[in-house]
C-alpha positions as CSV (number, residue, x, y, z in Angstrom):
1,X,147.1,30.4,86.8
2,X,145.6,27.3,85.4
3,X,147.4,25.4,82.8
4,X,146.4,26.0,78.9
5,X,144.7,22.4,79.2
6,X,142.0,23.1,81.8
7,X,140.9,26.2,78.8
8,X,140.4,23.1,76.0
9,X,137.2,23.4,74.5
10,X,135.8,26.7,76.3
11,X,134.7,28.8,73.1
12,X,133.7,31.9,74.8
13,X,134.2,33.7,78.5
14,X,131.1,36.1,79.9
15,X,132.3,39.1,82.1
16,X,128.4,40.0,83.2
17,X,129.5,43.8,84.7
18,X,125.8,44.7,84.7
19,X,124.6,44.3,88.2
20,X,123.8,40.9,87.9
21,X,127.0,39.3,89.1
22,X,128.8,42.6,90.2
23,X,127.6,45.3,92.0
24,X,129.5,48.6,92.0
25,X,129.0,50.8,95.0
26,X,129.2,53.5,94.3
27,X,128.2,53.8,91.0
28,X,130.3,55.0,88.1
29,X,128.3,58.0,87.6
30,X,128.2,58.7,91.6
31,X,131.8,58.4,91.4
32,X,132.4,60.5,88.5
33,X,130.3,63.1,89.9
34,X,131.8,63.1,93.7
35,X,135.5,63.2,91.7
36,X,134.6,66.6,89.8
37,X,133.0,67.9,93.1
38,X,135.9,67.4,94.8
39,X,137.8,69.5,91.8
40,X,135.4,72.6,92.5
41,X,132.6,71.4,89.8
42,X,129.2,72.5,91.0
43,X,126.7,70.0,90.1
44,X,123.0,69.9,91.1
45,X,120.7,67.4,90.7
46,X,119.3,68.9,88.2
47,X,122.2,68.7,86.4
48,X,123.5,65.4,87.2
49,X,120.1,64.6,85.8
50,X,120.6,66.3,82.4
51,X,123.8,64.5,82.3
52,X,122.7,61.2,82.8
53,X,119.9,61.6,80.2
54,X,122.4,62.9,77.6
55,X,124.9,59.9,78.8
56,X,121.8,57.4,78.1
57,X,120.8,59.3,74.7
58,X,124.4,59.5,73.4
59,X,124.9,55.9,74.1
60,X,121.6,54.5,72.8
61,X,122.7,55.0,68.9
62,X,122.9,58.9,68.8
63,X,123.9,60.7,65.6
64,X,126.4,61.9,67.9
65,X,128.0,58.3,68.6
66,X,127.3,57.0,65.4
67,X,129.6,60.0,63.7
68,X,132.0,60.0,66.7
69,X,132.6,55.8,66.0
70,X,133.1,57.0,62.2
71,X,135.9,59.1,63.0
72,X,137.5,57.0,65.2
């Protein structure tokens, strides 16, 4: 670990997680949906498709997330 010196003057650390930088292979989602396949969930890609549009809406300044972030 470096020493607290070699840290003097850096004001800010980026962690680019966005592809850019890092890949992730597979992706979260792919990975997410294998996992509950693996439980017995039966997911089409029709389905994996709803979900990732209603990931993307929610996420994108919903009503949803903007009451969920109130009450938490």
């Amino acid at each position: 670990m470096p020493s607290q010196s070699a840290f003097s003057g850096v004001k800010a650390i980026l962690f680019d997680l966005d592809g850019t930088l890092r890949h992730n292979l597979p992706s979260s989602n792919q990975a997410f949906f294998d996992y509950t396949s693996q439980l017995g969930a039966v997911n089409t890609p029709d389905q994996r498709r709803h979900t990732l549009r209603w990931v993307h809406y929610h996420w994108a300044q919903s009503p949803e997330l903007l009451l969920d972030l109130l009450r938490n």
